[in-house]
Structures are given as C-alpha cells and as structure tokens.
C-alpha positions in Angstrom: -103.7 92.5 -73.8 -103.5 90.2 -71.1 -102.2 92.6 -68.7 -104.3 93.5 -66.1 -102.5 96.6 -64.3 -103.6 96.0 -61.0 -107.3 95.0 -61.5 -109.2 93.9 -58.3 -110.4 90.3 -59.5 -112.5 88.0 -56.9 -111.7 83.9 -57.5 -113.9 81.5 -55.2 -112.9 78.4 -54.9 -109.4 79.0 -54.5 -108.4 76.2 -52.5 -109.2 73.8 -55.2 -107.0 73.1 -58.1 -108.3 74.9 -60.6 -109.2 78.0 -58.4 -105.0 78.2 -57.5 -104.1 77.8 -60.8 -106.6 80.7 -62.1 -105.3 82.7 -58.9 -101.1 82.1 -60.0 -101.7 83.0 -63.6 -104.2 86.0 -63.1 -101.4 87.1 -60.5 -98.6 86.5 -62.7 -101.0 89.2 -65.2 -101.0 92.0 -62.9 -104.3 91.2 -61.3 -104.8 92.1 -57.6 -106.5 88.8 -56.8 -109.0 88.1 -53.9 -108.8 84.6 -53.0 -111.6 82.6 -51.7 -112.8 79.7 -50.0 -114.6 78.2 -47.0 -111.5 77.9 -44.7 -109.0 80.4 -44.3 -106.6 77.7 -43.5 -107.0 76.3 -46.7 -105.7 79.7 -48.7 -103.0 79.7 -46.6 -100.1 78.4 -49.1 -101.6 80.0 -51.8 -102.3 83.5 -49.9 -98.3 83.4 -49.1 -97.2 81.8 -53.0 -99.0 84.4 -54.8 -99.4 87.4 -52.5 -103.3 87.0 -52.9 -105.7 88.4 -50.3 -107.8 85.5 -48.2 -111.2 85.8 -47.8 -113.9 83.4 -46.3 -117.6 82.9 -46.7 -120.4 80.2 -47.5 -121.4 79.9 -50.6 -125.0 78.2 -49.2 -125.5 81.4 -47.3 -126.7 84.6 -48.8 -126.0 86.9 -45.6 -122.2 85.6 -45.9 -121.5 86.4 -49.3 -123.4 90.1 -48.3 -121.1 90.7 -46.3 -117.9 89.4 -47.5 -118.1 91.1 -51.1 -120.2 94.5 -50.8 -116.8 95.8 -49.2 -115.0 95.2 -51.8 -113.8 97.6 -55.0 -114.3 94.6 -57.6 -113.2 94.8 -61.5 -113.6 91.0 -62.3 -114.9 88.0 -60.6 -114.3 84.0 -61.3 -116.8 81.6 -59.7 -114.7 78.3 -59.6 -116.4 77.3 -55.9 -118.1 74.0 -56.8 -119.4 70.8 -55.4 -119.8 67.5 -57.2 -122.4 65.4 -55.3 -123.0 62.2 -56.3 -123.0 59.6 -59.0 -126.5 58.4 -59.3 -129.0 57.7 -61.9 -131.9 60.2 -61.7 -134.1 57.4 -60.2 -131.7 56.9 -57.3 -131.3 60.4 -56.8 -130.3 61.7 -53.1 -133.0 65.2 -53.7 -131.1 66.5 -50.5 -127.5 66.1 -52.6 -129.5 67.5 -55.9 -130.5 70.6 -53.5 -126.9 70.9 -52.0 -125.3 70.9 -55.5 -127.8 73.4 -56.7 -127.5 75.6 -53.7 -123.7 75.8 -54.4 -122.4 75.5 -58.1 -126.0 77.6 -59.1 -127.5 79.6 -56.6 -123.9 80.4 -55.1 -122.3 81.8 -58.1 -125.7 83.8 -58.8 -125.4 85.5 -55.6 -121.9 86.5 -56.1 -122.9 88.0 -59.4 -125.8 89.4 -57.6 -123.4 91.3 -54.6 -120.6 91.8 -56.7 -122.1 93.6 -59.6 -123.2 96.9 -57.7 -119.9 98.0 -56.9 -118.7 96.9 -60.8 -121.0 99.4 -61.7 -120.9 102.0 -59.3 -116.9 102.4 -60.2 -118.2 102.6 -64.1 -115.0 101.0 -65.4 -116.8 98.2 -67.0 -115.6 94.3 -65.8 -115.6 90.9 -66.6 -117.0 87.7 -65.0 -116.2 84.2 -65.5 -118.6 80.9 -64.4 -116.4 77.3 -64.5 -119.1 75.3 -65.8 -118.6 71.6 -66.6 -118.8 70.1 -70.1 -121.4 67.8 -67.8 -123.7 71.1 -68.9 -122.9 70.3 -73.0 -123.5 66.8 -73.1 -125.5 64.1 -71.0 -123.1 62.5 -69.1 -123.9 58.7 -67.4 -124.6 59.6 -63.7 -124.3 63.3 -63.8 -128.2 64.5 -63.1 -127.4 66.8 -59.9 -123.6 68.0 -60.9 -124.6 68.3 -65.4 -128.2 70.0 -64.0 -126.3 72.2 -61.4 -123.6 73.7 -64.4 -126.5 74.1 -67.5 -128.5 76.2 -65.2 -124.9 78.0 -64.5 -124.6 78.3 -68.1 -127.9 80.0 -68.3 -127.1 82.3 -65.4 -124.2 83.4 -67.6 -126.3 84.5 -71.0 -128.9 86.2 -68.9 -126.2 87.6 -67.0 -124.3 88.9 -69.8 -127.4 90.0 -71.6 -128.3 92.4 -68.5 -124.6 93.4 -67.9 -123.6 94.8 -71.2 -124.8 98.0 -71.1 -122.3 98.8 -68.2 -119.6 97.4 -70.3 -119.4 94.0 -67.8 -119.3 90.5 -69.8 -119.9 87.7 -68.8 -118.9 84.1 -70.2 -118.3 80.7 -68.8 -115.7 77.7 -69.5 -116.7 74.2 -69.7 -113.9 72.1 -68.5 -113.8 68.2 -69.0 -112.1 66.3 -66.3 -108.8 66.9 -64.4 -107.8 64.7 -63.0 -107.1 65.0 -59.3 -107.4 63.1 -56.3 -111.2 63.7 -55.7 -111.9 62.8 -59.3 -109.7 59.6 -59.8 -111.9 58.1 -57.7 -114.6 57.3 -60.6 -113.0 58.9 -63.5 -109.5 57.0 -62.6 -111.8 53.9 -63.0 -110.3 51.5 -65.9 -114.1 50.9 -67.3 -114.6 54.4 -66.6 -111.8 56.6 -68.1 -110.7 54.4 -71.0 -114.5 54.1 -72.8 -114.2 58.3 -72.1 -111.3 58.8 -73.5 -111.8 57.2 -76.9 -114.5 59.3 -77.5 -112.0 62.6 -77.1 -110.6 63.9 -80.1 -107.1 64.5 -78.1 -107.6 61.6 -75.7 -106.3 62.7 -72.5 -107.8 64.7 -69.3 -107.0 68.2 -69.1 -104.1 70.1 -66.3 -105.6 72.7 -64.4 -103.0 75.3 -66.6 -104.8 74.3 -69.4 -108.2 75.3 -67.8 -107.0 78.7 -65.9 -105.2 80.2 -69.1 -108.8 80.6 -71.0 -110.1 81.6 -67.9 -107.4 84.9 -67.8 -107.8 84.8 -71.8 -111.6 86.0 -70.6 -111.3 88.3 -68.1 -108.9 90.1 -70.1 -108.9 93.1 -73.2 -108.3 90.7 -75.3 -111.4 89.2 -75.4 -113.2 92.3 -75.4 -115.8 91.7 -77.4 -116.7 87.9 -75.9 -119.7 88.0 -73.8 -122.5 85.7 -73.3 -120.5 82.1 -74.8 -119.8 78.9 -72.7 -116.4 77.9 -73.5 -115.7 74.4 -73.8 -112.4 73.4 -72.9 -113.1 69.3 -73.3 -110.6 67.8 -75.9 -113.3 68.0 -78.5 -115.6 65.6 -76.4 -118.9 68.0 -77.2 -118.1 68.4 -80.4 -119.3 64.5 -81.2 
C-alpha cells in the first residue's frame, strides 16, 4: 500500500532535514523523487544517496516556480521549503520578516499547488499533496506570530485545496510537526528555560527525529490513506491535544 511503483513525486525543501528524510523514505517506496531547493549544491549528497533528480527555483518568485514545475509529469508533491523568521512578540514584530515568512512557507507552497496541479490533472491519474505545517498553526506558541501565522494560513490552503481537488481524485492534507531538533533550532528550543517548561507539557516528552516526521508524510501520499483528504496531521507528542 505504500508502494509507489515509480510515481513522479516533487519534495521542496530538500536540503533541509526533514525534506532528505521525506526524499530517502519516499525513494526507498518506489517513488521517482524530484528533489528541491534553492542551491543545487545543496542537493548534491542527497541527489547522489538517493538517486533523486535536483531541481532549483525560488520559492519568493512566481516566474521561477513557472518554469521549473510546468515541465514536469507530476503524481504527488510535498511542500517542506520553509523559513522560520524570528522570535518576537507581535508588538516587536520585524513586518519585513512577517512578509518574508509569508511569502515563503504560504504564498510559496500555494504557487506550487497552483503550477503543479495542471499537469496532475491533465495526466487524469489522480495525486496526492502534502503541506509540512507546524503545530505553531494548532496552538499559540510564545514568540511565534510570523512562523504560527505563516503555517495556519498553510493549513487553510490545504482544506481549500483539497476541497477543490477532489473531484480529480488529488488530496490534499498537511502534517503538523513539533520541533526537531537540529542545529538551527537548538538555538532557542535547546534553551534550558526554553525546552524543559516545553517538554513537560508533552505527553511523550521528547522532540521528534525527522524519521518520525517523513514516515506520515509517505503514509499520506500513499493508497493507503486513500480516503484522507483535507486533515492537518499533528505529529507533536500530544502537545495540541492539552
């Protein structure tokens, strides 16, 4: 059921952790996987690992994303490209970091939906599409105004998307990851005061691997969940279920 017999399936963000492990395990299904990111040389390792195909654009840029996906023979597509912005309250707000978090984690991911989904339907065969939200869309979370307001308008691209989509047999869903914790997040969520306070709120009371996040991911794009469209997946430890 999880097979995926040599299905074309689009993964931005690539580069990240996440986005590599979503690109090994679809992969390791069968999936022909299209690989992107930013920088070519960034895809590199991966590219030569999994036998993935590279492929660069913007997300901020509407021509790019034209003309990097309207080539392509697509069954399935994963939005993982993402940007975190900045710890603030909302009265110390940086609007020009609000605008470049929407521009990427929202607008981004709408206009690969938006390029991708002709040639999803033109083929007929039906698809799947998967957004990595944030459980910063579920819950208020301290600091989070740009990066939580960025993934529930994500969230709501993926109802209205799978609302519109289903009559070609495409659906649409989203995951809503709590934090794993990498380099670029142990920064703040590392933080003693920080993580510790966090984690006693978690019903399992530990951060997530990015195995952990990728396997619901495939779990989505695949048969088996043939009948899920249009739910936001949280994949937090039981934090939004408080």
């Amino acid at each position: 059921m999880t097979d995926f017999d040599g299905r074309t399936i689009l993964v931005t963000g690539a580069s990240g952790g996440i986005g590599g492990a979503i690109v090994r395990q679809l992969t390791a299904a069968g999936a022909k996987v299209i690989a992107s990111a930013r920088n070519l040389d960034s895809l590199t390792a991966l590219c030569e690992e999994t036998g993935a195909q590279p492929l660069t654009f913007d997300l901020t840029s509407e021509q790019s994303i034209k003309d990097a996906v309207e080539g392509l023979d697509l069954w399935g597509v994963v939005n993982c490209g993402g940007y975190g912005g900045e710890i603030a309250t909302p009265q110390d707000t940086d609007i020009d970091v609000f605008d470049k978090v929407i521009s990427i984690n929202a607008r981004g991911a709408l206009l690969v939906i938006k390029h991708a989904v002709p040639s999803m339907i033109r083929q007929g065969n039906g698809g799947a599409i998967v957004n990595v939200s944030s459980q910063a869309s579920l819950v208020a979370l301290t600091g989070h105004i740009s990066y939580g307001s960025s993934k529930a308008a994500l969230d709501n691209i993926t109802r209205v998307s799978a609302l519109e989509l289903g009559t070609h047999n495409i659906r649409v869903n989203s995951v809503n990851p709590t934090v794993v914790m990498t380099p670029m997040s142990a920064w703040y969520w590392g933080r003693p005061d920080i993580e510790g306070p966090f984690l006693e709120q978690m019903p399992l009371g530990r951060w997530a691997t990015v195995e952990e996040i990728a396997a619901p991911v495939v779990f989505l794009l695949s048969d088996a969940a043939s009948m899920i469209t249009g739910v936001s997946l949280p994949i937090d430890g039981g934090y939004s279920s408080r």
